[in-house]
N, C-alpha and C positions, 0 to 999 in steps of 0.2 A: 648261601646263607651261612654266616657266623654266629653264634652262639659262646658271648663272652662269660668269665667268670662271675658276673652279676646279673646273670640270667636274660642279657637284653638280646637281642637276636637282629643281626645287621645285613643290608644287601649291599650289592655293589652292583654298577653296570656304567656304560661309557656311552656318551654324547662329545662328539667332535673327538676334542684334543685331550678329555679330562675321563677318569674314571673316578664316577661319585659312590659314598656310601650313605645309606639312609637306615635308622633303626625303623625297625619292621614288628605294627602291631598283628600277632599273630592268627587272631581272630578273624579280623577282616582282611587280610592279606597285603595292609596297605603299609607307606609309609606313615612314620607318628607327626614327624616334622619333613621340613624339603630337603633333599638330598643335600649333601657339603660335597666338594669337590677332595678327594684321598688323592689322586694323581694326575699330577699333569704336566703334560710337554714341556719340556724348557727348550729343547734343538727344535728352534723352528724350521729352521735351514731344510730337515727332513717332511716333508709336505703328508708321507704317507705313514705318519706315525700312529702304527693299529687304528688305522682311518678304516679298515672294515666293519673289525668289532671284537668282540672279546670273547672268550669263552671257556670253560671249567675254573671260574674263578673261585679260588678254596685260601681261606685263609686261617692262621694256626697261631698260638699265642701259646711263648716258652718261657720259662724265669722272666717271666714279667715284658720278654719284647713281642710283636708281632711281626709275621712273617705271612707275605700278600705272594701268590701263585698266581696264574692265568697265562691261556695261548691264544694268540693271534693268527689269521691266516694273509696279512697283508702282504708281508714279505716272505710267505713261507712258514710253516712250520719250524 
């Protein structure tokens, strides 16, 4: 979970080749709208690209840019 300077509060998680983000109403724990796609594969050529899955995804916002963290265990640590 992300928690912007406008108080919106965002998720992320990854299907296939893409890692989507969705703002997240807090009350009911749901998405407000459907996820948008934040990352995604361009090297298809690589088959196993965080094709397991993702995890401790943390993201951080500095003089105005954002900055996306997360670890995979597809090809290792």
């Amino acid at each position: 979970m992300f928690e912007d300077d406008d108080v919106k509060i965002y998720s992320f998680n990854k299907h296939s080749k893409t890692i989507f983000v969705a703002e997240v109403d807090m009350e009911s724990l749901k998405p407000i709208r459907d996820p948008k796609p934040f990352i995604t594969a361009v090297n298809l050529e690589n088959e196993d690209w965080d094709g397991v899955s993702i995890e401790g995804a943390y993201c951080i916002k500095r003089d105005g840019q954002y900055y996306f963290f997360y670890s995979s265990w597809t090809r290792g640590y």
